[in-house]
matplotlib code that plots the C-alpha trace (Angstrom):
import matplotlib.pyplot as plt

x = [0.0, 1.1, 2.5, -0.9, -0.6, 1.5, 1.5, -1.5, 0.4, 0.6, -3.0, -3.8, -1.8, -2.8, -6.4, -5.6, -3.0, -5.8, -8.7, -6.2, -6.1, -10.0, -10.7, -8.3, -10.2, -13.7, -12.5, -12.1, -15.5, -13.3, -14.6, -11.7, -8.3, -5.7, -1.7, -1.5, -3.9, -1.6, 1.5, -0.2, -1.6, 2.1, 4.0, 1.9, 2.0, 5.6, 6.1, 3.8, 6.0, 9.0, 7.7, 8.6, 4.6, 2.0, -2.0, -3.5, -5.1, -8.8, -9.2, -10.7, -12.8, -14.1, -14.7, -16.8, -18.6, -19.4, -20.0, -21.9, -25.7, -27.2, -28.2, -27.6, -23.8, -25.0, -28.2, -28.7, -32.0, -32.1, -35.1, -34.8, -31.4, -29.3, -25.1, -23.7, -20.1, -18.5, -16.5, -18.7, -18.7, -19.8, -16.8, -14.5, -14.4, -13.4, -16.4, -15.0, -16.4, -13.9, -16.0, -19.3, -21.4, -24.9, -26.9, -30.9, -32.4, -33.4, -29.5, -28.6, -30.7, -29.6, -25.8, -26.1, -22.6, -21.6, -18.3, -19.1, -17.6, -19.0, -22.3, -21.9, -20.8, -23.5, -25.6, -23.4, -22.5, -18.9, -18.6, -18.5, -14.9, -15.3, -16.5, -14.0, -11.3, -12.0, -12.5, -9.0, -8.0, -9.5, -8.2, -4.9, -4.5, -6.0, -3.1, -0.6, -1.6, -1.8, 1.5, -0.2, 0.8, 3.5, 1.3, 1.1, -1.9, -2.1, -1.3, -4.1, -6.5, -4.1, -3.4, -5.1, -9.1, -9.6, -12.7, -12.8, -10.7, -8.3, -8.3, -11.6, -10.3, -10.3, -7.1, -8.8, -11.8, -14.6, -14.7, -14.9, -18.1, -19.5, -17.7, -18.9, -17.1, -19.9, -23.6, -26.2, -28.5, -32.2]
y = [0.0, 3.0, 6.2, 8.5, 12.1, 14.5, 17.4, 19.0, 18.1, 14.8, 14.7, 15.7, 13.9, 10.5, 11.7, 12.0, 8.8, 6.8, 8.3, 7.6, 3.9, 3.6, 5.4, 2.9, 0.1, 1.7, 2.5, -1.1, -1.9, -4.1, -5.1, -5.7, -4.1, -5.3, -5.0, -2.6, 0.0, -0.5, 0.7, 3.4, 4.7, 4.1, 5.7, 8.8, 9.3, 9.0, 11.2, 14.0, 14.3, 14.7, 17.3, 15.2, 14.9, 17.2, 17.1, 17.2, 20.8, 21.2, 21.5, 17.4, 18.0, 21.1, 18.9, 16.6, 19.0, 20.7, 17.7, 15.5, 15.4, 18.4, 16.7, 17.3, 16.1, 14.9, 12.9, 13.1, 14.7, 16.9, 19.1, 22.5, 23.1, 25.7, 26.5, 25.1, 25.8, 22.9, 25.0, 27.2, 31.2, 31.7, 30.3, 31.6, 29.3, 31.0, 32.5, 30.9, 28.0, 25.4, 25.7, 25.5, 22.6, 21.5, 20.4, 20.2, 23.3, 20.2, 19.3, 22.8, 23.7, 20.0, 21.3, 24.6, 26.2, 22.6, 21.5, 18.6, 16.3, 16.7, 17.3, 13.7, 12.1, 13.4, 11.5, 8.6, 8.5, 8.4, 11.4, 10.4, 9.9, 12.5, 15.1, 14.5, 14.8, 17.9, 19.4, 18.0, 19.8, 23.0, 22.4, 21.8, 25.0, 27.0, 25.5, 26.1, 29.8, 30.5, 29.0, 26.0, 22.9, 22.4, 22.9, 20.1, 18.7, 18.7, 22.3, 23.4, 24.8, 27.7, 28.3, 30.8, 29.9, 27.9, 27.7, 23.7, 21.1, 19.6, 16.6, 15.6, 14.2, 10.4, 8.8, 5.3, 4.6, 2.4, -0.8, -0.9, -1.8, 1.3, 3.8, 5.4, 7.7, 9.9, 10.5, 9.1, 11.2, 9.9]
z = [0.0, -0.8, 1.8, 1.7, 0.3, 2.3, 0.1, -2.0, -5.1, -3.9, -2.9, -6.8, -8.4, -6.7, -7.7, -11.2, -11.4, -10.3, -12.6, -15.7, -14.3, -13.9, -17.4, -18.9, -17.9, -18.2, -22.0, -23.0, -20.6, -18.6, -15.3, -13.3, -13.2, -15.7, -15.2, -17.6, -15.6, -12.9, -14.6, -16.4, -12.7, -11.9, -14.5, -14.6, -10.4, -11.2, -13.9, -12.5, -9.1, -11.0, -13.5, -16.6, -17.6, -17.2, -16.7, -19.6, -20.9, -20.1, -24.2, -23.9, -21.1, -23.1, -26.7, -24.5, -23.2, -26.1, -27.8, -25.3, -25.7, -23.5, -20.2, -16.4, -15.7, -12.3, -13.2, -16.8, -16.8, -20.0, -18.9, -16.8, -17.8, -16.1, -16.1, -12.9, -11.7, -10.9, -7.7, -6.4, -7.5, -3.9, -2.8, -5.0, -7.9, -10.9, -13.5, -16.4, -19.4, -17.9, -14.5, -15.9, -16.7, -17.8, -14.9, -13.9, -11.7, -8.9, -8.9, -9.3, -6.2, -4.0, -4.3, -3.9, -2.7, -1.6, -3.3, -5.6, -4.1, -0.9, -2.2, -4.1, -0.6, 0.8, -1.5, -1.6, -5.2, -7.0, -9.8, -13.0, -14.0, -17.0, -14.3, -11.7, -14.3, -15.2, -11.4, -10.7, -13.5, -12.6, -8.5, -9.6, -11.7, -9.2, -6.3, -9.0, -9.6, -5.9, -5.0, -3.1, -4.5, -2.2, 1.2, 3.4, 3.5, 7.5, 7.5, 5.4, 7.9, 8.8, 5.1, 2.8, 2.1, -1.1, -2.8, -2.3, 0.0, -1.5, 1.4, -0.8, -3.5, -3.6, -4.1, -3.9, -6.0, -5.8, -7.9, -11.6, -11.2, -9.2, -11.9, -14.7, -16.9, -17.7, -16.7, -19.6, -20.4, -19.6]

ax = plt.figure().add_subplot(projection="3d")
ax.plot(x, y, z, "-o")
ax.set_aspect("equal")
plt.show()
């Protein structure tokens, strides 16, 4: 088992190691974890820490969301639409495309200001790997523009407010099984 996440880089980059390993597998609609998912997860964790890879731009997330069938990203009701930012405004999550996505008003209204992923706790559910991708995404430029990527996690309730916590993102996920990589529209 691996040493947990001591730093907020850390703390992303497991998050994001471990969604390329589940989105792997979901992409061949495996139901169990093959070597091969393993070493990516590896590889990438790796190769983040060091600085010889980078995330991924946001340009993907944005094609599939541009491109994905209008529905709510949370339950895939395609009435009552409404733009929902991912990190809330009220809480300082940036006003920009990248943070904004499709959802229903009665999902809308559920989260509220609540971070998404405590909101989804809260209802017990797992995001969508799509949608988690692209909130690690949006968290991790935001610590990298503030200088906060090298904060340990255990000092973060004495550092400057951020509009989400960081200690939130999974760095284990449920079972294939329990994953999806994006919500179907109903």
């Amino acid at each position: 088992m691996p040493k947990p996440p001591e730093t907020v880089r850390e703390q992303i980059v497991r998050c994001y190691a471990n969604l390329a390993r589940a989105h792997a597998a979901l992409g061949r609609g495996d139901h169990a974890y093959r070597r091969i998912d393993h070493m990516i997860r590896a590889k990438l964790e790796r190769r983040l820490l060091d600085g010889t890879m980078q995330m991924r731009s946001l340009y993907d997330d944005e094609r599939i969301k541009m491109t994905a069938a209008q529905a709510c990203c949370y339950c895939g009701d395609a009435d009552n639409l409404c733009a929902d930012h991912l990190i809330p405004k009220m809480r300082g999550g940036p006003d920009a495309s990248d943070n904004l996505v499709w959802a229903c008003r009665s999902c809308n209204s559920s989260k509220g200001a609540r971070d998404l992923l405590q909101w989804m706790a809260a209802k017990r559910q797992f995001p969508p790997l799509l949608l988690l991708r692209r909130y690690v995404k949006i968290v991790a430029r935001y610590c990298e523009a503030h200088g906060l990527l090298d904060l340990p996690l255990d000092g973060l309730d004495g550092a400057p407010p951020m509009p989400f916590d960081v200690r939130w993102l999974p760095t284990s996920f449920p079972p294939l099984d329990r994953l999806t990589l994006w919500v179907r529209p109903k």
